[in-house]
N, CA and C atoms as a LAMMPS dump frame, in Angstrom:
ITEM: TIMESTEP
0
ITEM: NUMBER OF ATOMS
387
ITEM: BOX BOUNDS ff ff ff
-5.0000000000000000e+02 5.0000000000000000e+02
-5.0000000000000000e+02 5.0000000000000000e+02
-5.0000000000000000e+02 5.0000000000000000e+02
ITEM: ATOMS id mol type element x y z
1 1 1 N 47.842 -47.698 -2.638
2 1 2 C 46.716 -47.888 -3.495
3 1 3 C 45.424 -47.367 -2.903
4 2 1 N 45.8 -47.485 -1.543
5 2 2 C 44.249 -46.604 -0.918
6 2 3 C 44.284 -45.681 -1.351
7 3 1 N 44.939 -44.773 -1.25
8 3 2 C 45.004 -43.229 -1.381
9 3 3 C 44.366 -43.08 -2.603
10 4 1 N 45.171 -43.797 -3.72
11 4 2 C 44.886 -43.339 -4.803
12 4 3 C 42.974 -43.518 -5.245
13 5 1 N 42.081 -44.467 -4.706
14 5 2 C 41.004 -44.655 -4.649
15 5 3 C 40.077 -43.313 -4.017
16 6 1 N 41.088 -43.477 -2.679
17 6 2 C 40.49 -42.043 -2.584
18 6 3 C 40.389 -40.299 -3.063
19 7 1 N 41.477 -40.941 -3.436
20 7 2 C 41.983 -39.289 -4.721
21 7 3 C 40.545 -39.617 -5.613
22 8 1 N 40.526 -40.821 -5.809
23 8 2 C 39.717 -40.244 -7.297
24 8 3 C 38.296 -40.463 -6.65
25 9 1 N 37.738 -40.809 -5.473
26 9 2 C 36.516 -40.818 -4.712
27 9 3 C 36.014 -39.204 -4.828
28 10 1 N 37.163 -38.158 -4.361
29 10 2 C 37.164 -36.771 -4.799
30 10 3 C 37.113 -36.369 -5.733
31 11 1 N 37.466 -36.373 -6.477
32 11 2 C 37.486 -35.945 -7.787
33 11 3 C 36.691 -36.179 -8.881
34 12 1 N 35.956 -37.045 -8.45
35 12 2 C 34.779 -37.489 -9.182
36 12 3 C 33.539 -36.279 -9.292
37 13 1 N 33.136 -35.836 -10.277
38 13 2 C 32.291 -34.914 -10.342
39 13 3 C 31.037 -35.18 -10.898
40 14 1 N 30.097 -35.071 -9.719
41 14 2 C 28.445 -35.559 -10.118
42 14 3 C 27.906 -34.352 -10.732
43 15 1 N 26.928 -34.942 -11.186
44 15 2 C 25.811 -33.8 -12.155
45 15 3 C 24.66 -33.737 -10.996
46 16 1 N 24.034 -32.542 -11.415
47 16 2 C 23.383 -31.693 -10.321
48 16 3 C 22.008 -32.654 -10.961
49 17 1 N 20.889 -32.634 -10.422
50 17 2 C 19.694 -33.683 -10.545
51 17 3 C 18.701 -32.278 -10.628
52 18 1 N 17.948 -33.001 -11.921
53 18 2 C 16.677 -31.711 -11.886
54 18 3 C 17.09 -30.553 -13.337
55 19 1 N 16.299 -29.755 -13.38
56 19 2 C 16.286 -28.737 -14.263
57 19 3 C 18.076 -27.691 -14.29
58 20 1 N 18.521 -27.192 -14.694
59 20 2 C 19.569 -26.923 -14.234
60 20 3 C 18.908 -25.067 -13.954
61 21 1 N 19.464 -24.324 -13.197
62 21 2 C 19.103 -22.952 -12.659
63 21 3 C 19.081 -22.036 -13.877
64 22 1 N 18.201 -21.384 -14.117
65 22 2 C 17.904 -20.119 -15.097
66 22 3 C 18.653 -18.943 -14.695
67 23 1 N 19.831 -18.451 -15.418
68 23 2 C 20.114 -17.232 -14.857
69 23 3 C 19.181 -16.072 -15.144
70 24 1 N 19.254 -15.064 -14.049
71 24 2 C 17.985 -13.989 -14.069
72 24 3 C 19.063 -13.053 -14.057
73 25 1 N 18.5 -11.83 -14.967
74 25 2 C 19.062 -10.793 -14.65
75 25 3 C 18.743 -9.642 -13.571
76 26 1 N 19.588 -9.888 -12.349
77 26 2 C 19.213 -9.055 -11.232
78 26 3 C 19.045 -7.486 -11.677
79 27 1 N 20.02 -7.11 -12.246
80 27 2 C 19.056 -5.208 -12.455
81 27 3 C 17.933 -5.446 -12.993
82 28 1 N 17.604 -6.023 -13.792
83 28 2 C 16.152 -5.741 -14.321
84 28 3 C 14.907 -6.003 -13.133
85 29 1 N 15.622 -7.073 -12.179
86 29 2 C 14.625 -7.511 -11.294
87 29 3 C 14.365 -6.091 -10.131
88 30 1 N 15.991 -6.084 -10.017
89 30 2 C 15.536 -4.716 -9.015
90 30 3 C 14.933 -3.366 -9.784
91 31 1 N 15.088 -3.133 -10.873
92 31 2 C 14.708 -1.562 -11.257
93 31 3 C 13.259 -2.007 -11.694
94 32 1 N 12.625 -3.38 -11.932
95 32 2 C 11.313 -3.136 -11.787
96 32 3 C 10.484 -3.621 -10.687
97 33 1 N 10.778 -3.749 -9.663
98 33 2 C 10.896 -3.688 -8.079
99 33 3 C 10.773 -2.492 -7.551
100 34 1 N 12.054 -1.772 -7.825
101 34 2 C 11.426 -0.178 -7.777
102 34 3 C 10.61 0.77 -8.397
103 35 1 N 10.112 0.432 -9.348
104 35 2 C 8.867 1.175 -9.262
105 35 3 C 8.018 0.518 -9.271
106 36 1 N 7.757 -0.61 -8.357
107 36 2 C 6.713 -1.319 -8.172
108 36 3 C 5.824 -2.095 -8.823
109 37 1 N 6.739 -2.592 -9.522
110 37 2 C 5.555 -3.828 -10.203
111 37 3 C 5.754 -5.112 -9.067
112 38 1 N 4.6 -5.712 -9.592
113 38 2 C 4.277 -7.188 -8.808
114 38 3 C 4.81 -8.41 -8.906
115 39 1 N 5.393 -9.371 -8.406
116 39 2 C 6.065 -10.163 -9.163
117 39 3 C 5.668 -11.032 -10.382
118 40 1 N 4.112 -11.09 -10.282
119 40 2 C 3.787 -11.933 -11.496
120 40 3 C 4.07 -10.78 -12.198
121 41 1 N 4.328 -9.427 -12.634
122 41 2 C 5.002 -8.657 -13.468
123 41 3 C 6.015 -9.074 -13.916
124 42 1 N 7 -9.225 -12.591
125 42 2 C 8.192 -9.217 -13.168
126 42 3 C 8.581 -10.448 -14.048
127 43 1 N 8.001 -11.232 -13.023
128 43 2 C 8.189 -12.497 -13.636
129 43 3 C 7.546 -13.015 -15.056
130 44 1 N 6.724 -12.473 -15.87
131 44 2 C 6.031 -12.465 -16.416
132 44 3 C 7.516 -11.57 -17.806
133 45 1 N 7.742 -10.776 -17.171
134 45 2 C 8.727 -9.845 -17.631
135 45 3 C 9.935 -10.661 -18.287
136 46 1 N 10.541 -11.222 -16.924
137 46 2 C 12.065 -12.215 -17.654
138 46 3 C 11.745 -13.252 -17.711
139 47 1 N 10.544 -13.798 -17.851
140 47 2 C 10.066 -15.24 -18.15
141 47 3 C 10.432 -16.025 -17.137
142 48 1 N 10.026 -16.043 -16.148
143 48 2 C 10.219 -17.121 -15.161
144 48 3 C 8.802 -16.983 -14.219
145 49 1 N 9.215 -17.838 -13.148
146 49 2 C 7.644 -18.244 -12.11
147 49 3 C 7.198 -17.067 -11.413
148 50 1 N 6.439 -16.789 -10.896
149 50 2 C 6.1 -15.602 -9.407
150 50 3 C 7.168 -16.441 -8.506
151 51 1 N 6.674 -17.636 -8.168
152 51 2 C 7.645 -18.522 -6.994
153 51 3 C 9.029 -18.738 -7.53
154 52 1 N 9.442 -18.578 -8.283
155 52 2 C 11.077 -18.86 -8.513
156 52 3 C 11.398 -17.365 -7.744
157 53 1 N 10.837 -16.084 -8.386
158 53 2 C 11.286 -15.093 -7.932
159 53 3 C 10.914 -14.781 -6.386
160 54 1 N 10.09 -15.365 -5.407
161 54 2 C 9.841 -15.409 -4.121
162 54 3 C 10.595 -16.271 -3.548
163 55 1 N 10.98 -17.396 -4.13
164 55 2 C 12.203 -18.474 -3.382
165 55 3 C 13.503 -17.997 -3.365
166 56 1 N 13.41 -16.966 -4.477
167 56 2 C 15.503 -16.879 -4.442
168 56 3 C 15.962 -15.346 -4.638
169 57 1 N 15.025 -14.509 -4.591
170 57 2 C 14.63 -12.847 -4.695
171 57 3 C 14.194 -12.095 -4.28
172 58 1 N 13.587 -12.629 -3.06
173 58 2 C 12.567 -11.981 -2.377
174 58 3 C 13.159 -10.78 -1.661
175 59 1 N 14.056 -10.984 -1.247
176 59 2 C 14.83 -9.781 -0.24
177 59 3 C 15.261 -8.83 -1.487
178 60 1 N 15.853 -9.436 -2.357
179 60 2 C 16.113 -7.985 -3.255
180 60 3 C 15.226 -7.163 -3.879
181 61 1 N 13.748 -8.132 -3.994
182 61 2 C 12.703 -7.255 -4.432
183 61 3 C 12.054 -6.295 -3.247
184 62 1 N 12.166 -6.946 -1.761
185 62 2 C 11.627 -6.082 -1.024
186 62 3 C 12.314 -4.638 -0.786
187 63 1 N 13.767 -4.81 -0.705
188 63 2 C 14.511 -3.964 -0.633
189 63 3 C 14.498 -3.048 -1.611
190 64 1 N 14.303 -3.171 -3.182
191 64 2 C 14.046 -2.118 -4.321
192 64 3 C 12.553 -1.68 -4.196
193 65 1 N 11.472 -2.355 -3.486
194 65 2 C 10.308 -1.765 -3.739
195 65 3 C 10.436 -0.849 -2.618
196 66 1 N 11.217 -0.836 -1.37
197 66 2 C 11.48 0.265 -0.041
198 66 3 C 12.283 1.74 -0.719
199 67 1 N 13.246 0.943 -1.657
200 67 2 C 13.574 2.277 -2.331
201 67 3 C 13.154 2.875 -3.097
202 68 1 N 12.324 2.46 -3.871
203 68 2 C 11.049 3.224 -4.806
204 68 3 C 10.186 3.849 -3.969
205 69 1 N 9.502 3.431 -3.111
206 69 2 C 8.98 4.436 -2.5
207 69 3 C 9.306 5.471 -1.932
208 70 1 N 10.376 4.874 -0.923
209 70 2 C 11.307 6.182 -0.673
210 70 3 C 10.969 7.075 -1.471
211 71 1 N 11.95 7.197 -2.56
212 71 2 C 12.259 7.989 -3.828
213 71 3 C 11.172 8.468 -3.87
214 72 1 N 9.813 8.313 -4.115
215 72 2 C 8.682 8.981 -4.171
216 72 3 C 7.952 9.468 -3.588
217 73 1 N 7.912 9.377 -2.313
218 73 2 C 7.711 10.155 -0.98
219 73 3 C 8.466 11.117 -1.005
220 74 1 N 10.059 10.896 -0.896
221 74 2 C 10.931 12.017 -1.416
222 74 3 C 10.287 13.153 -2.267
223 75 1 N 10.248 13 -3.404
224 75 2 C 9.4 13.547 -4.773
225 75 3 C 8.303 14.344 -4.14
226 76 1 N 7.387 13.551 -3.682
227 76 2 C 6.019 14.51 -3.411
228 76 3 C 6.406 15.364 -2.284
229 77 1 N 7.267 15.046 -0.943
230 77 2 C 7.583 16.049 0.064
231 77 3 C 8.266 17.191 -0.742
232 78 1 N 9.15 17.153 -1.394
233 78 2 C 9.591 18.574 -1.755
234 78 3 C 8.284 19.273 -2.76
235 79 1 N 7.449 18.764 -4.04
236 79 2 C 6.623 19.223 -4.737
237 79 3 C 5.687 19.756 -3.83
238 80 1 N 5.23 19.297 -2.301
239 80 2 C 4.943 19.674 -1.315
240 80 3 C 5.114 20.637 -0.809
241 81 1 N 5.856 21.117 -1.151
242 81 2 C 7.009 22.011 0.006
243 81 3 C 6.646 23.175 -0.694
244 82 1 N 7.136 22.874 -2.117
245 82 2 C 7.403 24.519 -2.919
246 82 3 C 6.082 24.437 -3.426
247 83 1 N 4.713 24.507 -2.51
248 83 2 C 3.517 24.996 -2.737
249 83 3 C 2.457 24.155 -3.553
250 84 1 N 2.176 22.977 -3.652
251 84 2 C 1.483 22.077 -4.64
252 84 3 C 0.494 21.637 -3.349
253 85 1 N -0.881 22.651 -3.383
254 85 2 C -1.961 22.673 -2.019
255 85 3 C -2.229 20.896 -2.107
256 86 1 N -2.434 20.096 -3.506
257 86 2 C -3.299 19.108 -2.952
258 86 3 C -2.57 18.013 -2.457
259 87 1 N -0.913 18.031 -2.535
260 87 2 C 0.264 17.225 -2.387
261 87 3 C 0.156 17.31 -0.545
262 88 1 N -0.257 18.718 -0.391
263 88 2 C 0.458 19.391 1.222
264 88 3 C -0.869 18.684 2.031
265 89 1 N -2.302 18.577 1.259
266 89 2 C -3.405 17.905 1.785
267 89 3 C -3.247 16.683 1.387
268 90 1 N -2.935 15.793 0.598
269 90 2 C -2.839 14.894 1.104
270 90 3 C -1.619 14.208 1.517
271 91 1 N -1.015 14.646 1.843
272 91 2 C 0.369 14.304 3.276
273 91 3 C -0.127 14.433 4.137
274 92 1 N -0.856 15.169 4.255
275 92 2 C -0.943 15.947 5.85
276 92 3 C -2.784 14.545 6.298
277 93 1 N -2.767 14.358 5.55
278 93 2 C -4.022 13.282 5.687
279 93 3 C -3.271 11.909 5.901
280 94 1 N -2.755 11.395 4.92
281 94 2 C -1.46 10.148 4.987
282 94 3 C -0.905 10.259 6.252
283 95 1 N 0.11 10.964 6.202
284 95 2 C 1.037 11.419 7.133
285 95 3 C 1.068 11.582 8.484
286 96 1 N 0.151 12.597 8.731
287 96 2 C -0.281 13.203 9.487
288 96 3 C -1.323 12.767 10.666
289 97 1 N -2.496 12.261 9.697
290 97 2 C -3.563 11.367 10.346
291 97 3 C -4.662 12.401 10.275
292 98 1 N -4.845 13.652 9.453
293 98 2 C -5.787 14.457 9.644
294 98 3 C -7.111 14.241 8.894
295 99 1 N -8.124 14.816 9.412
296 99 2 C -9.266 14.301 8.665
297 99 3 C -9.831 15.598 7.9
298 100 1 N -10.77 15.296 7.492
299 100 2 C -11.912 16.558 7.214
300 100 3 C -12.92 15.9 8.009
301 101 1 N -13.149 16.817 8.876
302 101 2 C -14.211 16.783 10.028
303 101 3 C -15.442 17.393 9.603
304 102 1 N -16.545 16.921 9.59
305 102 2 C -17.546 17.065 9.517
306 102 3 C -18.559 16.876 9.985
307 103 1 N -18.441 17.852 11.439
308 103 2 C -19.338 17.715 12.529
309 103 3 C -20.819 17.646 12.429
310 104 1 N -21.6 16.971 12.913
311 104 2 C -23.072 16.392 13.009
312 104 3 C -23.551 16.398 14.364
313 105 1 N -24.304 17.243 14.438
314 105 2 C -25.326 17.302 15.991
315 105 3 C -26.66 16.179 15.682
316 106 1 N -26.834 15.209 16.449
317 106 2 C -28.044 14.931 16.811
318 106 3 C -28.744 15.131 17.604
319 107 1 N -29.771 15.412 17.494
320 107 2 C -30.589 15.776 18.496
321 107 3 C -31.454 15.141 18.978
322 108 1 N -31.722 14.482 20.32
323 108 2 C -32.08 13.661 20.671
324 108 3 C -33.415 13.852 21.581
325 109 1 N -33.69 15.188 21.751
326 109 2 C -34.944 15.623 22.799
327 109 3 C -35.797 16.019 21.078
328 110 1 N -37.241 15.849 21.743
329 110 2 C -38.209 16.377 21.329
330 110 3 C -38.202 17.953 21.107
331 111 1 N -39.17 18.372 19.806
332 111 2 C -38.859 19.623 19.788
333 111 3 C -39.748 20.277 20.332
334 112 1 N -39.658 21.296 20.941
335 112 2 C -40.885 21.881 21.891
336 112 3 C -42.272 22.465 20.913
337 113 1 N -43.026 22.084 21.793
338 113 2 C -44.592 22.462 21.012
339 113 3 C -44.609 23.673 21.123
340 114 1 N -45.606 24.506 20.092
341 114 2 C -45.161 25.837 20.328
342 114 3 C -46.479 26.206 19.664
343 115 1 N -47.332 26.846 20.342
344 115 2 C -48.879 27.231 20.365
345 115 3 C -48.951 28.444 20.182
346 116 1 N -49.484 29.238 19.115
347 116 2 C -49.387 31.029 19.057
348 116 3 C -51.046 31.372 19.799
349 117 1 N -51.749 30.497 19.994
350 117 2 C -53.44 30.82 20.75
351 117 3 C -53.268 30.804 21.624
352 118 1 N -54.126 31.584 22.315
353 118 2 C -54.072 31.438 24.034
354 118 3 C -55.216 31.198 24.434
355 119 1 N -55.979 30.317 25.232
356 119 2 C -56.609 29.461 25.871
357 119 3 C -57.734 30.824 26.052
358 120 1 N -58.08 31.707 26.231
359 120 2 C -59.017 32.236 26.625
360 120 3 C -59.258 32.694 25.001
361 121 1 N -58.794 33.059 23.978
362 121 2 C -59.252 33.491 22.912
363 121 3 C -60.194 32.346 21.91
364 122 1 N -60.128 30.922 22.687
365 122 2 C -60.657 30.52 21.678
366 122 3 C -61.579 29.688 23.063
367 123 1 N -63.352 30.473 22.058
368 123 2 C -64.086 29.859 23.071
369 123 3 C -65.412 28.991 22.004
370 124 1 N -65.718 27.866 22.42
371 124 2 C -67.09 26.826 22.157
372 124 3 C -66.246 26.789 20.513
373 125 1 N -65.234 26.462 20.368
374 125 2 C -64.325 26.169 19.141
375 125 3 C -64.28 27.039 18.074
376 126 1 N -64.471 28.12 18.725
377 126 2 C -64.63 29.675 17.37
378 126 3 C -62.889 30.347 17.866
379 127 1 N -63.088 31.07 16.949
380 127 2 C -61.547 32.068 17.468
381 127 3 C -62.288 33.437 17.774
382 128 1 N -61.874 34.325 18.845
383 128 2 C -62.202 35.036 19.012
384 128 3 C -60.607 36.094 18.1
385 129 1 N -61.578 37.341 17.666
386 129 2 C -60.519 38.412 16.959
387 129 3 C -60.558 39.648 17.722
């Protein structure tokens, strides 16, 4: 008779406490992940929280927003490649770390006085010609 108490100690099946779980549809979460929307997007999108999708999604959204970029870095390096000047400037600025330099001298000495009279031509405050 023990046993049998305990058979059914097992078998007893409780109900889960609380709201019961919303299923989400993961492609939609990842393909708008990859091209980068925000989660109050997404979430906003399949009707659920920002924080539901940061508590139980977070890795799959980080992981589709790494591959969206990818993919688009991809994209601009080749449009890059086969000649698109402002793609190749700004990679090479991103990328690269290059600037447009735009050198500036200051000058820090006085500028020299510069007198065209000469001391004997000008006498009792007249100019001599």
């Amino acid at each position: 008779m023990k046993s049998d108490k305990n058979m059914s100690k097992n078998t007893i099946k409780t109900k889960s406490i609380g709201r019961p779980k919303k299923e989400l549809d993961v492609n939609i979460i990842a393909n708008l992940s990859q091209i980068g929307c925000t989660q109050e997007e997404i979430s906003s999108v399949i009707g659920t929280s920002a924080r539901t999708l940061q508590r139980r999604y977070a890795d799959l959204i980080q992981e589709n927003k790494n591959k969206g970029k990818a993919s688009l870095r991809k994209k601009m390096w080749e449009k890059a490649l086969k000649g698109n000047e402002k793609l190749l400037i700004w990679l090479s600025k991103n990328e690269l770390n290059m600037r447009d330099k735009i050198e500036t001298q200051s000058i820090v000495e006085p500028l020299p006085l510069i007198i065209d009279a000469k001391a004997e031509e000008v006498i009792d405050g007249e100019e001599k010609r």
